[in-house]
N, C-alpha and C positions, 0 to 999 in steps of 0.2 A: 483540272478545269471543269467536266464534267460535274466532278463531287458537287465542287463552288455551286455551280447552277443547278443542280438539285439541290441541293440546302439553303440556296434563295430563293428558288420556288416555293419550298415549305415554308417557306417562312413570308412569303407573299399572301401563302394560301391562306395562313393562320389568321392573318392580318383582316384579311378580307370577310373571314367567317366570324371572326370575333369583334368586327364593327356594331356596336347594338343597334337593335331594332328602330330606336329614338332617332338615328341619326339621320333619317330620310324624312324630307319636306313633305308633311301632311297637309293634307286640305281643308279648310273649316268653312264648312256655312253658315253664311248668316241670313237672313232677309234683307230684300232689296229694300224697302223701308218701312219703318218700324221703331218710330221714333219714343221715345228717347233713345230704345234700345240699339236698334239699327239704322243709318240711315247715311245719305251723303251731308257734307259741310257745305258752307259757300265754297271752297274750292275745291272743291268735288270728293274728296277725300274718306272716305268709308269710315264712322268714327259713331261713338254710341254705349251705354252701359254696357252691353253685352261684346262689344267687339274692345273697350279696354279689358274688361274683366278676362275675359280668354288671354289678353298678350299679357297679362299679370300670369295668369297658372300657368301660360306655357312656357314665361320665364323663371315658373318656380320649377317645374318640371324638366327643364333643360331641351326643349322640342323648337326645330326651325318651322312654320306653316305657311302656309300662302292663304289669303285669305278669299272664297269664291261666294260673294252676294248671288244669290237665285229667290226666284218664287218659289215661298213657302213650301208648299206642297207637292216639288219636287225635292224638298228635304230629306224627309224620310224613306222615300224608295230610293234615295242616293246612296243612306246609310245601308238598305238591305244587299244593294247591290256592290256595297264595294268600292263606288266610286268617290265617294268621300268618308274621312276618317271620322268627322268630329260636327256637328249639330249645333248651335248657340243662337237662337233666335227665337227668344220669351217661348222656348216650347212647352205646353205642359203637362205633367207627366201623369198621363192616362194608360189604365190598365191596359186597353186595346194597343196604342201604343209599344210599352212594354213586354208587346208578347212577341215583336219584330226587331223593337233594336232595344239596346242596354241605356239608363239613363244613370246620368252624377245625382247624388245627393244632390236636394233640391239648394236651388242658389237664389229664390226670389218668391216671394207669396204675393198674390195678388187675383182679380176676381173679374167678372163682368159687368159691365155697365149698362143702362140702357140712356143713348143720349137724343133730343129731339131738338129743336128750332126753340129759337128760346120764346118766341109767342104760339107755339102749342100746348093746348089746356086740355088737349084730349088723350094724352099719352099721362099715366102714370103711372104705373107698374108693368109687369108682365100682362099681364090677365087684356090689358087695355091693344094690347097690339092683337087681339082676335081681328081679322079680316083685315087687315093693315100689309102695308109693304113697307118690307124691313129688307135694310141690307147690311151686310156682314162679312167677312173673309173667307175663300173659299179653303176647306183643308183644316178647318179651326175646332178649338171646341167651343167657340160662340157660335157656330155653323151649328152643330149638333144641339145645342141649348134651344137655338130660337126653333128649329124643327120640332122638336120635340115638345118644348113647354107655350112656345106664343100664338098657335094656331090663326098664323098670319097669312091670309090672301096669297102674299109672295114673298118668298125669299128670295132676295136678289144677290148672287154670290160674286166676289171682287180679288181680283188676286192680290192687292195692294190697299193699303191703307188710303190711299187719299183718293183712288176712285169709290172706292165702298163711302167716304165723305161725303164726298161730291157729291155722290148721287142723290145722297139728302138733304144736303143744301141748294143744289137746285131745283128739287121737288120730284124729285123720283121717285122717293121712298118717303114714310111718314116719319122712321128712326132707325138709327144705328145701334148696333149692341153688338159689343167688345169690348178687349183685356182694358180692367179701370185705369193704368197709367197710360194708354194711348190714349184714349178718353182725355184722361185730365191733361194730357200734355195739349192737345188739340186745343180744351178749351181757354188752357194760357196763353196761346197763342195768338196772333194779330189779327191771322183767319177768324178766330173760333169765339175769340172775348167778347161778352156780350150778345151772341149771335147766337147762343146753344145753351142748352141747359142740362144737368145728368137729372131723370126722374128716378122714384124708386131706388130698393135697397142695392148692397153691393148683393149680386149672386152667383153663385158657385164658386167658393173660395176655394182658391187653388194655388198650385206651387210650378214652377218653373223649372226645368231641368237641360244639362248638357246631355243629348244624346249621340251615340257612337252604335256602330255596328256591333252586332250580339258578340259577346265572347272579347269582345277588343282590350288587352292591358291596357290602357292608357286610363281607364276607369278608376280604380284603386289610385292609380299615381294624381288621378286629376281630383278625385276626393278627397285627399290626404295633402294636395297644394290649395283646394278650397279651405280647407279648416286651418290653416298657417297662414292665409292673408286677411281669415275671419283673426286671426288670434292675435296679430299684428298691426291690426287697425287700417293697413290697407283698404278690406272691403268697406269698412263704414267710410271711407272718405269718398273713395267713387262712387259710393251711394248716393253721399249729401252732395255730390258733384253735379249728380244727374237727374237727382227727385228732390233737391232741397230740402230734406227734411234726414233723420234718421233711422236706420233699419227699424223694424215694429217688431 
């Protein structure tokens, strides 16, 4: 009787130790809103390019997650510290970035916009917001952009997309500038139509990335399910799902 229960112990033990690492409910962040890519439904329901695209690879990858909306810019010190496994909310993928947490091959290219009131005639490029209030997302690289290149009065910084809005539709600020599919989602919108106009070129073309804590497998696994639901035609569908048009 002894033997019996040592020999099902080892074999409990075996069981236990050879569970893979996948099989534990990871965390994914996404931003609280961020539309198209993140955002709530009418019936409150967390839903958005970026939050199908994840339960696509994590169904190609075999991973159970729970899904945890936060501010932006608690993202990334989330990934350094461990507390969440996986990053997906249009983040993109800056060397500075990359020298903290690991990012997926890029899943999305896209740029900045700069958008104004649509009867302002005094904004049209960069160069034009010198002495200006602009506002923008705090944690961003449209944060870093307008610092750096619009030599604006003020930067007014917003944790959320639709206060950094606001604030220029009710006269807070002279313009917005941020990622161009928020932008253009805004101005299709009931809010936005007619009401805003984008000046100026797109600038700083850039690419999108899943980011995860340094060192994490799930990188390689979740690289290698992006390119099988690119090869599959999945991705072009939830593309034209969510921007109407086709990948570029």
């Amino acid at each position: 009787m002894k033997r019996f229960a040592t020999i099902a112990a080892a074999f409990i033990a075996i069981a236990v130790f050879c569970v893979p690492a996948t099989a534990k409910t990871i965390t994914v962040a996404t931003d609280t809103n961020f539309p198209p890519f993140e955002f709530k439904d009418a019936s409150g329901k967390h839903t958005g390019f970026d939050v199908e695209l994840w339960d696509a690879l994590a169904k190609e990858i075999g991973v159970e997650y729970k899904l945890q909306p936060m501010d932006f810019n608690g993202i990334i010190p989330g990934l350094q510290t461990g507390q969440i496994d996986v990053g997906i909310a249009g983040m993109t993928i800056k060397p500075e970035r990359a020298k903290v947490i690991d990012f997926s091959d890029p899943y999305y290219n896209a740029g900045l916009l700069i958008m104004v009131k649509a009867d302002n005639n005094d904004v049209a490029g960069i160069e034009d917001l010198q002495g200006k209030v602009v506002s923008t997302k705090l944690g961003t690289t449209s944060e870093d952009f307008v610092k750096k290149n619009a030599q604006a009065k003020e930067v007014k910084l917003f944790p959320n997309n639709d206060a950094m809005i606001l604030e220029m539709m009710t006269g807070g600020a002279d313009a917005v500038v941020f990622d161009s599919p928020v932008i253009a989602n805004f101005m299709r919108s009931e809010a936005g139509k007619g009401k805003v106009k984008v000046v100026g070129p797109l600038y700083m073309g850039q690419s999108y990335g899943i980011g995860f804590p340094k060192g994490s497998p799930l990188v390689p696994k979740v690289n290698e399910a992006l390119k099988k639901i690119k090869e599959s035609g999945a991705y072009d569908a939830l593309y034209m799902k969510w921007f109407g048009t086709a990948p570029k």
